[in-house]
TINUFI-156209 format. One record per residue (C-alpha): x, y, z; residue number from 1. Coordinates in pm, 1 decimal, decimal comma, always signed. Example, Ala and Ser with C-alpha at 12.3 -4.5 7.8 and 13.67 -1.06 7.14 Angstrom:
# residues 2
<rec <+1230,0 -450,0 +780,0> 1>
<rec <+1367,0 -106,0 +714,0> 2>
# end
This chain:
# residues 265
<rec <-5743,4 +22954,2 +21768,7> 1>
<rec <-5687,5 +22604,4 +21805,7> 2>
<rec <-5436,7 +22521,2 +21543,5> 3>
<rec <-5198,7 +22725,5 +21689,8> 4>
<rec <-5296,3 +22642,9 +22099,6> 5>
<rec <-5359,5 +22324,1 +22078,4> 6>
<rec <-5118,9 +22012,4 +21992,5> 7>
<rec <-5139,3 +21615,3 +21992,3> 8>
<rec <-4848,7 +21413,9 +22128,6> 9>
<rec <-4653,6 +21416,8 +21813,0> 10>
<rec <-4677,7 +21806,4 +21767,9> 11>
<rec <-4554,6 +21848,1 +22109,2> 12>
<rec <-4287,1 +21574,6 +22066,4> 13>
<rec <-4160,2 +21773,5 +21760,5> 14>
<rec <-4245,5 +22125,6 +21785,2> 15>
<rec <-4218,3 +22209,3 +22152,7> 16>
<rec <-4001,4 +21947,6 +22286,0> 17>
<rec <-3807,5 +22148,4 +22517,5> 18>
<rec <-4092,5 +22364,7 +22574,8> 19>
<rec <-4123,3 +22486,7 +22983,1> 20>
<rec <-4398,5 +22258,3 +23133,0> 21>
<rec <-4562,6 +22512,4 +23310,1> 22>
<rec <-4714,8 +22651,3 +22990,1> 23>
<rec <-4816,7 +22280,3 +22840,6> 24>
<rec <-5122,2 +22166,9 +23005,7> 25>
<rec <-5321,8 +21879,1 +22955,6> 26>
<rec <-5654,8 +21928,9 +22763,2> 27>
<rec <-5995,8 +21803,0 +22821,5> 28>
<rec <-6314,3 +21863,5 +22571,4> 29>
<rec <-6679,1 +21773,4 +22592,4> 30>
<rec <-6630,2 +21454,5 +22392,4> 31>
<rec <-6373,9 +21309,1 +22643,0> 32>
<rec <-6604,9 +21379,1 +22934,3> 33>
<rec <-6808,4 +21068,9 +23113,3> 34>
<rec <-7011,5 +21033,8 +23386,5> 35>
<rec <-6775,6 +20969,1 +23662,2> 36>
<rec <-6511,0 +20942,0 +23397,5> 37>
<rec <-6311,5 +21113,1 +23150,0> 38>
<rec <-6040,3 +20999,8 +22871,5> 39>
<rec <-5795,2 +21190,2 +22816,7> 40>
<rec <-5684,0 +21150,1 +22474,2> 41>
<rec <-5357,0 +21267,1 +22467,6> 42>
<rec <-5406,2 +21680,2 +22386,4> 43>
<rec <-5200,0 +21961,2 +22465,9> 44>
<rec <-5307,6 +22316,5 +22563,2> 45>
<rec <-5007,9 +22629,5 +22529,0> 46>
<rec <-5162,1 +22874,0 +22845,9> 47>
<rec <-4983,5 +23138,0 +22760,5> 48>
<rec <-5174,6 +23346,7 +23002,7> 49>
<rec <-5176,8 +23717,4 +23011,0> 50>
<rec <-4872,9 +23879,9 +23152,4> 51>
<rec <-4647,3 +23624,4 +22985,8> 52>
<rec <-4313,0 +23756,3 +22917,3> 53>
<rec <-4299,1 +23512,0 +22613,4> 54>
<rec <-3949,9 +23586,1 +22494,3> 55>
<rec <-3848,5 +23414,0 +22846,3> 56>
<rec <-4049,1 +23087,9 +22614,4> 57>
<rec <-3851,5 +23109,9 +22251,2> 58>
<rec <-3970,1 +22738,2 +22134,1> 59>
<rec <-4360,4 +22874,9 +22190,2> 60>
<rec <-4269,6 +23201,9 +22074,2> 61>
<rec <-4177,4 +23062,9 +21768,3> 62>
<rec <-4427,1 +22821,8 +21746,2> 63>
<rec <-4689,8 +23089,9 +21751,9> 64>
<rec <-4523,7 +23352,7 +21543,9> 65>
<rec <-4612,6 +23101,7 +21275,4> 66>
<rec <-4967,2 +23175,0 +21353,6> 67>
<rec <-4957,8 +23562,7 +21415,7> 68>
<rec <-5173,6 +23719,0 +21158,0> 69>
<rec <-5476,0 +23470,4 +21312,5> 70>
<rec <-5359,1 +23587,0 +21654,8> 71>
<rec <-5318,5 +23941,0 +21651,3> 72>
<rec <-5610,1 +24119,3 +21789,1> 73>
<rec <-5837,7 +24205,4 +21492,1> 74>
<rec <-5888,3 +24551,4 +21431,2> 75>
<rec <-6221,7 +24677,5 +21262,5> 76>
<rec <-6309,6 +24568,7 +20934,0> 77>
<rec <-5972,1 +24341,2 +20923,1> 78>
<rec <-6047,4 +23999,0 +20776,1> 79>
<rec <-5816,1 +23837,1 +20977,9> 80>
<rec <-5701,2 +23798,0 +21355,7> 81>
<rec <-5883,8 +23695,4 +21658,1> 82>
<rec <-6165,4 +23961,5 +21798,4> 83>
<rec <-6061,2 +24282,0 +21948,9> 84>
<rec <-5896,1 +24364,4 +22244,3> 85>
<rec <-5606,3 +24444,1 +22476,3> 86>
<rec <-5466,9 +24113,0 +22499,4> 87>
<rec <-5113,2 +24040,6 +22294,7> 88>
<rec <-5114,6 +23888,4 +21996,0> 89>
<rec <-4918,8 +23546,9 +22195,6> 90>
<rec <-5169,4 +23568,8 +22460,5> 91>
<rec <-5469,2 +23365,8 +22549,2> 92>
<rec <-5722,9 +23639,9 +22474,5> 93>
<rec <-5944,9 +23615,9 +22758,3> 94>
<rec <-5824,2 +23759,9 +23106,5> 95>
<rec <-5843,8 +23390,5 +23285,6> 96>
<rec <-5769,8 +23520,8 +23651,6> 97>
<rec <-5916,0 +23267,0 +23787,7> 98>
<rec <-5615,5 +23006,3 +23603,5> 99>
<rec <-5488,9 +22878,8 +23910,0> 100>
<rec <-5850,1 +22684,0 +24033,0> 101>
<rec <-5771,8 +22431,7 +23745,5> 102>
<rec <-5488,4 +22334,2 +23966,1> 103>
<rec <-5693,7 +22238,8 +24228,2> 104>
<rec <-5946,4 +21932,5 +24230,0> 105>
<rec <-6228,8 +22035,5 +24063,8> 106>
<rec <-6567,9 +21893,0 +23943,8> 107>
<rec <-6586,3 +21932,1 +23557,2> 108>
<rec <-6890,1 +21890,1 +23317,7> 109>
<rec <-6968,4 +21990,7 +22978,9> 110>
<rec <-7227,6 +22241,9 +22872,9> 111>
<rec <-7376,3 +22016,3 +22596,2> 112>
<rec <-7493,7 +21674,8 +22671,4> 113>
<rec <-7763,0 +21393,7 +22655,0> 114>
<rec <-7710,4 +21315,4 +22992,8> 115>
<rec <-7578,7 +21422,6 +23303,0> 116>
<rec <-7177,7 +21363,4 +23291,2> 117>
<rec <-7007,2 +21529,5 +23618,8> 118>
<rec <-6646,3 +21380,0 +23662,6> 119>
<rec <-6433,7 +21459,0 +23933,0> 120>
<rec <-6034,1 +21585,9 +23833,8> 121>
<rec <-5730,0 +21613,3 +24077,5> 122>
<rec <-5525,0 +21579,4 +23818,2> 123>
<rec <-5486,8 +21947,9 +23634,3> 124>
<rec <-5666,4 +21947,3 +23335,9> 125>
<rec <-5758,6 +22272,0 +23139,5> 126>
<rec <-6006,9 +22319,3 +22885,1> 127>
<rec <-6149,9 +22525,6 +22674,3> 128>
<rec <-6516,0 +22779,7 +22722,2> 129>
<rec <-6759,6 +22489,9 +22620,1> 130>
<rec <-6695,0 +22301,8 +22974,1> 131>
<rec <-6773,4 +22454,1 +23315,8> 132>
<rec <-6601,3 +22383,3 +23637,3> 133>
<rec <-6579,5 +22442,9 +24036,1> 134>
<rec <-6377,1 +22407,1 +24323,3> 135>
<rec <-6388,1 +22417,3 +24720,8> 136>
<rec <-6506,8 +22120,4 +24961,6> 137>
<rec <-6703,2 +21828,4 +24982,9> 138>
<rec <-6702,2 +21763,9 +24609,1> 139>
<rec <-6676,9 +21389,1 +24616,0> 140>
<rec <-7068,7 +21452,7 +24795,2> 141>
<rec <-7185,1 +21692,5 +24555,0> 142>
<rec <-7079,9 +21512,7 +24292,1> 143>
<rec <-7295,5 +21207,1 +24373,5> 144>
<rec <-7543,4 +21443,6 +24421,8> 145>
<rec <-7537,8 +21592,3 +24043,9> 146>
<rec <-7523,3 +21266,6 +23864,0> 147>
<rec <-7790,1 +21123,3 +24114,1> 148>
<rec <-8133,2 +21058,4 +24004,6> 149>
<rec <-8311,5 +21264,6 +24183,7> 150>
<rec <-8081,4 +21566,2 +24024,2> 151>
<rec <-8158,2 +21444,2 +23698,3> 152>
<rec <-8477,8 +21468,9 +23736,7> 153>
<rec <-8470,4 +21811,5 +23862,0> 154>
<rec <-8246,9 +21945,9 +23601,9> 155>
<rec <-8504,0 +21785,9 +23343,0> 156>
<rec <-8774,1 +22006,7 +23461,9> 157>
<rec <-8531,5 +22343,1 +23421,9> 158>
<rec <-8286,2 +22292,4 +23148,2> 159>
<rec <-8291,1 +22412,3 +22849,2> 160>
<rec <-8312,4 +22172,2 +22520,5> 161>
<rec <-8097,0 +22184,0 +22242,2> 162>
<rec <-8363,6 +22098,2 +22032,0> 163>
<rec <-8127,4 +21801,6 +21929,1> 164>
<rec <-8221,0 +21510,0 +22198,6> 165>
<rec <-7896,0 +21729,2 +22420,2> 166>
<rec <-7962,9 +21940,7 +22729,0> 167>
<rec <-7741,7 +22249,4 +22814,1> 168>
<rec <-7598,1 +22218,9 +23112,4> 169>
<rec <-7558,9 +22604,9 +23203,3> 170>
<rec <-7365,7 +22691,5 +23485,1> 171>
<rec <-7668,2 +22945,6 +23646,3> 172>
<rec <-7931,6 +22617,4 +23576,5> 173>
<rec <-7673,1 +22361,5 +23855,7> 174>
<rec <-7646,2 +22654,6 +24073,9> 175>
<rec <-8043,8 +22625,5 +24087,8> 176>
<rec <-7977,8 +22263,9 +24233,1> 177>
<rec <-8122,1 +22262,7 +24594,3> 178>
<rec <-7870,3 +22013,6 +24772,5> 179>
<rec <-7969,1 +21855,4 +25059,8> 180>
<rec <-7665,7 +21901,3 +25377,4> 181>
<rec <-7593,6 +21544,0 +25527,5> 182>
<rec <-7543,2 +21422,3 +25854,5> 183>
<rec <-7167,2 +21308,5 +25915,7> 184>
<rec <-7211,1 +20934,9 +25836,5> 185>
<rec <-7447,0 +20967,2 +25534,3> 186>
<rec <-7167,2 +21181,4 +25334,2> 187>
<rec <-6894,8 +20969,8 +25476,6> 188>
<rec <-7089,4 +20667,3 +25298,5> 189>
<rec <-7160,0 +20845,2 +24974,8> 190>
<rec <-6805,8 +20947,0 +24936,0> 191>
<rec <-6673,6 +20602,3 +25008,9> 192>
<rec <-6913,4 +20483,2 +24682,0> 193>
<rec <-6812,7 +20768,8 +24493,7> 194>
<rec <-6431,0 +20736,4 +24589,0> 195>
<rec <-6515,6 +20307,2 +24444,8> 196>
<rec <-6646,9 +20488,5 +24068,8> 197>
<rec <-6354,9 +20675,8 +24090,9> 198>
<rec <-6120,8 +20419,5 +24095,3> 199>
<rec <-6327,3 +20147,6 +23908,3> 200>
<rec <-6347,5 +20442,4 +23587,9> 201>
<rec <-6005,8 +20518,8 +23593,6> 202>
<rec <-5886,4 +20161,8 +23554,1> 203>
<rec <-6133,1 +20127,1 +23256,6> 204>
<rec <-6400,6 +20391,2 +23144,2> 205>
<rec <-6664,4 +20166,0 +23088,1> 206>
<rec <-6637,7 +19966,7 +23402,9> 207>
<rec <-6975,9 +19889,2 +23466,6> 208>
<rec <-7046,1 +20096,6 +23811,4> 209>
<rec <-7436,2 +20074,0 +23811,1> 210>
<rec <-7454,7 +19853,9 +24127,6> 211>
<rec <-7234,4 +20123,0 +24351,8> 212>
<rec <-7454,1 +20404,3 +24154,1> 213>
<rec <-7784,1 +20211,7 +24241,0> 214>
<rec <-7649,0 +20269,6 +24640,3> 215>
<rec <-7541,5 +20633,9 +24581,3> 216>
<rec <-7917,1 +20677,6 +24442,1> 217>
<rec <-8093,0 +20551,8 +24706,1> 218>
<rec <-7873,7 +20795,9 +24948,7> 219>
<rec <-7967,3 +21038,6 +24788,1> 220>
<rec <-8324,3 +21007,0 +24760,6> 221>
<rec <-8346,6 +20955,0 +25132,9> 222>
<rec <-8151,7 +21303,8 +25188,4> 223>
<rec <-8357,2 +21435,7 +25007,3> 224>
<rec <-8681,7 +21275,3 +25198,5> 225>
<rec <-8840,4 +21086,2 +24952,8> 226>
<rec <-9075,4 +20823,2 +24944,3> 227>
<rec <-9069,1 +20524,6 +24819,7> 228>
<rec <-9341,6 +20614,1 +24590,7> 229>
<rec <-9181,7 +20962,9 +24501,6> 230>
<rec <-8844,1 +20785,2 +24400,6> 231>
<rec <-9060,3 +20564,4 +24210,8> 232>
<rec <-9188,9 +20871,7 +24026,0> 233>
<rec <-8868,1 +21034,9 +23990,6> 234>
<rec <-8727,8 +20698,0 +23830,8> 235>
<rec <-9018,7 +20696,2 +23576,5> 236>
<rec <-9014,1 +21036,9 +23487,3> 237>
<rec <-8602,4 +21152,2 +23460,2> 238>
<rec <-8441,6 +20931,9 +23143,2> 239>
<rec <-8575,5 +20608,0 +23119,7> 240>
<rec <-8413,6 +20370,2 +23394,5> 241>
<rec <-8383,5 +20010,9 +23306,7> 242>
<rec <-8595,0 +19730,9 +23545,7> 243>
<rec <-8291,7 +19585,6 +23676,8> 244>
<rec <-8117,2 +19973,1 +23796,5> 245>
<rec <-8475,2 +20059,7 +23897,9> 246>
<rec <-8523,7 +19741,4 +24072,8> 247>
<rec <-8145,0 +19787,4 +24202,6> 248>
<rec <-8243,0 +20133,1 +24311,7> 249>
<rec <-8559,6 +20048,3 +24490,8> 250>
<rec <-8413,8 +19769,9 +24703,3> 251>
<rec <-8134,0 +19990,0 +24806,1> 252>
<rec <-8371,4 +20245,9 +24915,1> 253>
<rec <-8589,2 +19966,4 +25123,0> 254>
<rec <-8263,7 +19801,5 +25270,1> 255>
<rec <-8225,1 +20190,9 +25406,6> 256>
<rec <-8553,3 +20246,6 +25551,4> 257>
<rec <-8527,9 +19905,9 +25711,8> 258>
<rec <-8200,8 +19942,9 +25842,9> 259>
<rec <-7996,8 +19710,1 +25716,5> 260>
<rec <-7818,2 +19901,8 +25404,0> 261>
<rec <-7462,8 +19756,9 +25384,6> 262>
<rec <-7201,2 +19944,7 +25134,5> 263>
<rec <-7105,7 +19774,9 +24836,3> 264>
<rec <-6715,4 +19868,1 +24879,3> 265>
# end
């Protein structure tokens, strides 16, 4: 129930200004996500997770008892309150036992997009059941991997459609996402590009990134053993890629082949 969960900087500022920190979390949604980016546009999330002893939080106890007859659980044949179930009427109803992952850097995408839009976050976000998320190692590598071509591609051939010119991204379709394992040096190359989006997005979102892109997509094609005709393919056949990024791709993939690929950064 996001009227009650979910504040803007001047809610929090006035509401819930002594509020403890640990249940304030910043909040990502779909709309803020980019590829290799994200904004974060100044929203709050209240985890009050299950287990919460709430009167220890009186300033978001009282916040939400404001809210209560859209909180409590909903009973049958009630016309209001949230669905059904054991959770307390304060409580985030979903048992989130995994909470403590969003702590951790993560790679984040949304389910609904026209594109793929993977971004990388070590900085604690939360958000709500329309994004998807992991954790564990080498995620600066498999995120180049998921916003490279050659995924795109792939992920065009086994997503499902919205029907709306937007592809679900569904958690069990990525997991079908052969990824190629890389020597040493490759992934020490890709993450040094990736690590150069990184920090070229997060000084401004729309930094334009294609040229360091156009390098991670010509890695990636030649972990996954391409040809030069077969990238050629996948370019033509994923979304269409501009002459110049195609062009940028192809020469990339050549300088590789030829040995004399030199990083951007």
């Amino acid at each position: 129930y996001n009227p009650a969960f979910v504040l803007d900087d001047e809610e929090k500022a006035t509401r819930l200004s002594r509020a403890a920190p640990e249940l304030i979390k910043p909040l990502l949604r779909g709309r803020d996500l980019r590829r290799y980016a994200y904004t974060f546009n100044r929203q709050w999330l209240i985890f009050t997770r299950r287990g919460i002893d709430i009167d220890s939080y009186p300033e978001i106890r009282d916040h939400l008892s404001e809210f209560y007859e859209q909180l409590r659980p909903r009973n049958n044949g009630e016309p209001s309150g949230r669905k059904p179930g054991p959770y307390k009427w304060f409580e985030i109803q979903d048992n989130i036992a995994y909470f403590q992952d969003f702590d951790k850097p993560k790679i984040i995408w949304g389910e609904l997009s026209d594109e793929a839009k993977f971004t990388y976050d070590d900085e604690g976000h939360y958000f709500n059941n329309t994004m998807y998320f992991f954790t564990g190692e080498h995620l600066k590598y498999l995120l180049a991997v998921l916003n490279s071509k050659a995924a795109g591609w792939y992920f065009n051939t086994i997503a499902t459609t919205s029907g709306m010119g937007t592809t679900r991204w569904f958690k069990y379709k990525i997991e079908q996402l052969p990824v190629p394992e890389p020597d040493a040096e490759t992934e020490q190359q890709v993450e040094a590009l990736v690590n150069a989006v990184l920090a070229a997005k997060r000084a401004n979102p729309q930094a334009d990134t294609r040229p360091l892109e156009a390098q991670i997509d010509a890695l990636v094609f030649q972990l996954y053993g391409l040809s030069e005709s077969e990238v050629l393919y996948v370019l033509d056949h994923t979304c269409p890629t501009p002459p110049r990024e195609r062009e940028a791709i192809q020469n990339n993939f050549r300088n590789l082949a030829r040995g004399n690929f030199s990083l951007l950064t």
